[in-house]
C-alpha positions, 0 to 999 in steps of 0.5 A: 500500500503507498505511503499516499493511501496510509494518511489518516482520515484527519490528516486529509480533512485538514489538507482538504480545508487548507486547500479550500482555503488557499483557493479562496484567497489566491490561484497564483501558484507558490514560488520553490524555496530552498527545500523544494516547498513554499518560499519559507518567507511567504509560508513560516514567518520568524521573529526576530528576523535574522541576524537581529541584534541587542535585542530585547531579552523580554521582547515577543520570540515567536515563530508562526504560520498563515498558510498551514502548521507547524511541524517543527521548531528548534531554538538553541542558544551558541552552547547548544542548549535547547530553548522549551517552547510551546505551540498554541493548540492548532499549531500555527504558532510557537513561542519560547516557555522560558526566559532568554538570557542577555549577551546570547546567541540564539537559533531557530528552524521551523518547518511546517506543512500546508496544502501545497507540500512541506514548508521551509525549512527556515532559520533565523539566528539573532542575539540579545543586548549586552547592558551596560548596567543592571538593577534588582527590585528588592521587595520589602516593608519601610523597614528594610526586611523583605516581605517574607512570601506567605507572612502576615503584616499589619493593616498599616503595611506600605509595600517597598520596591528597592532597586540597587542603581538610580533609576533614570525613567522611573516611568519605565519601572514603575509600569514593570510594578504591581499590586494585586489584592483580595479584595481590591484595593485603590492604592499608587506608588509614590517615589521617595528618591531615585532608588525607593518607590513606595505603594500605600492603599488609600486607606488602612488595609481590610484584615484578611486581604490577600496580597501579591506584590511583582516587580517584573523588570527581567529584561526591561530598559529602566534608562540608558543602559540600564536593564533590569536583572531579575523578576521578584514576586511575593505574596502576604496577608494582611493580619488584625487590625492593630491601630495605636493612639498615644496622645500628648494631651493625656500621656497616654497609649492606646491600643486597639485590635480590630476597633477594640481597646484592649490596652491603656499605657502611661507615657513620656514622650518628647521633651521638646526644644532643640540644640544647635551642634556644629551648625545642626539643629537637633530637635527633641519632639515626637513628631505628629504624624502616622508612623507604622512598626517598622521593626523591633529588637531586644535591646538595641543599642542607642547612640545619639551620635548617630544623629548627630548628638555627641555622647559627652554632650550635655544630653548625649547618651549611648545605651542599651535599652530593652523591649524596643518597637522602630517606627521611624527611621530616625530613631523613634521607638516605644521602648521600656524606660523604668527610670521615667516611670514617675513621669509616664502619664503626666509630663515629657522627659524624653529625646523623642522616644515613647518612654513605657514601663518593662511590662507595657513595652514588653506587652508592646513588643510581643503584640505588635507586627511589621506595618502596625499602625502608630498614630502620634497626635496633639505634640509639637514641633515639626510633623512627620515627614515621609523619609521619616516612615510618614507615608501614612501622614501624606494626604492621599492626593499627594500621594499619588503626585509622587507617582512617575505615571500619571 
């Protein structure tokens, strides 16, 4: 029996529709490729085309046929490592599954079938860009920790993009960001500097939002020469809602868990005034504003030279305290200070910090979590700034001012 009448039912009611429709659309015959069928630029179609270069690692890759299927396609980097790659169901098309590299070489051979016979082979070698420069997108709390994949934050959360270059287009990069949420939420980024976009929701998280936070910059120009490494994905929840009220009216802290008072504690918080150092004003208030947990240690070491207080000056101090709970980045904390308990309540002795008892602090650091709420009212001085872990204390229509896409 000839290999003709060996086809099977399926294969000739596929040939049968190709030549229906190759009649209906020309009767101009096709011209010989190489191979003795079609042309392969008129039957297979490659992109990138051949000998393309510096071309995008990210750009489409994707070889495809008008006129039939395809039977075959081959991608191989210069070691000859081959490329997976995935056909659409009717297999007209194909497209590589994982990503490319930069600074690689890579081929590809396709071959088809049509109505008129075989198609192809054609092949098509292009080579990916060298960047002058590459940047990671680290994603973390205003803390600096990374949001740990499956953890759990406070309703205060602010979601970080840390990039480890300046980023010349901020634009660029930030449509390469995005935030999803269970349920959704209306939130934007705003850029803190050249190397830190920050993204907030309008209003404090719902208890139980699921959130995915990407940053899907592999491949993308983030400026002149400058590429993006590496994608990064994580995902968290939102835990209860911990909002902490400590009000310099009354000197004391309130602490609510899902709208519930469920602690009162005595403070002592700034004491105001300043000092000017070597032409350095440094103040002595607890700014106002809305901070959120940033971290915690048991002790931390504080030192007032590092912000610029010498130690033997005449409030300069460098010690370890226990029990402490960060909300900002300039050192403010709550923290255990048994020897201002006379004050806790009734007046401010402080350098900033909120000053507890052991027992208040160390209930305080155990009960709270990273993105907790801290709302810091009726003191005076300055108010909270956003460098400061203020991103809460930024009304939202500026908020979203500091977005680089509008």
């Amino acid at each position: 029996m000839s290999r003709r009448r060996r086809r099977s039912t399926a294969a000739l009611v596929l040939l049968a529709a190709l030549a229906l429709a190759i009649t209906a659309c020309s009767s101009a015959p096709t011209p010989a490729g190489p191979s003795g069928g079609s042309t392969p630029g008129d039957a297979i179609s490659v992109t990138p085309g051949q000998d393309a270069k510096n071309i995008d690692p990210s750009a489409p890759v994707q070889v495809s046929t008008k006129t039939g299927v395809l039977t075959s396609v081959t991608m191989t980097n210069e070691q000859g490592k081959v490329i997976d790659g995935i056909y659409t169901p009717d297999k007209t098309s194909w497209k590589p599954s994982e990503p490319l590299g930069y600074g690689r070489t890579y081929t590809m051979k396709a071959e088809g079938t049509a109505v008129t016979g075989p198609t192809g082979p054609i092949t098509s070698t292009f080579s990916t860009l060298i960047p002058r420069n590459q940047t990671k997108a680290y994603l973390t709390t205003t803390g600096g920790q990374p949001l740990s994949d499956g953890g759990t934050y406070g309703v205060g959360t602010v979601i970080v993009a840390h990039f480890d270059e300046d980023i010349p287009d901020r634009a660029a990069a930030e449509k390469r960001l995005s935030v999803t949420a269970d349920p959704p939420v209306d939130g934007a980024w705003y850029w803190l500097d050249n190397r830190n976009a920050h993204w907030r929701p309008r209003e404090y998280w719902k208890p139980g939002t699921k959130v995915t936070v990407a940053a899907n910059i592999y491949g993308a120009a983030l400026g002149p020469g400058l590429f993006g490494e590496d994608d990064s994905k994580t995902s968290f929840t939102i835990g209860p809602s911990h909002v902490t009220i400590a009000d310099d009216n009354t000197k004391q802290v309130q602490v609510f868990e899902n709208g519930t008072l469920i602690r009162t504690m005595p403070t002592s918080m700034g004491m105001g005034g300043s000092e000017t150092i070597e032409g350095k004003t440094i103040t002595f208030w607890t700014q106002r504003g809305v901070y959120t947990v940033m971290d915690k240690a048991n002790p931390v070491i504080m030192d007032s030279s590092t912000y610029g207080l010498p130690i033997n000056s005449r409030l300069g101090y460098k010690e370890a305290i226990g029990w402490a709970t960060r909300i900002s980045n300039d050192g403010i904390y709550l923290h255990a200070l048994d020897s201002t308990v006379w004050a806790q309540g009734s007046q401010d002795v402080s350098h900033g910090c909120l000053n507890l008892s052991s027992e208040n602090a160390t209930w305080f650091f155990n009960f709270s979590m990273p993105g907790d709420v801290v709302e810091v009212r009726n003191t005076g001085g300055a108010p909270l700034e956003v460098w400061q872990n203020g991103d809460w204390s930024l009304p939202w229509d500026q908020w979203t001012q500091g977005s680089a896409v509008h």
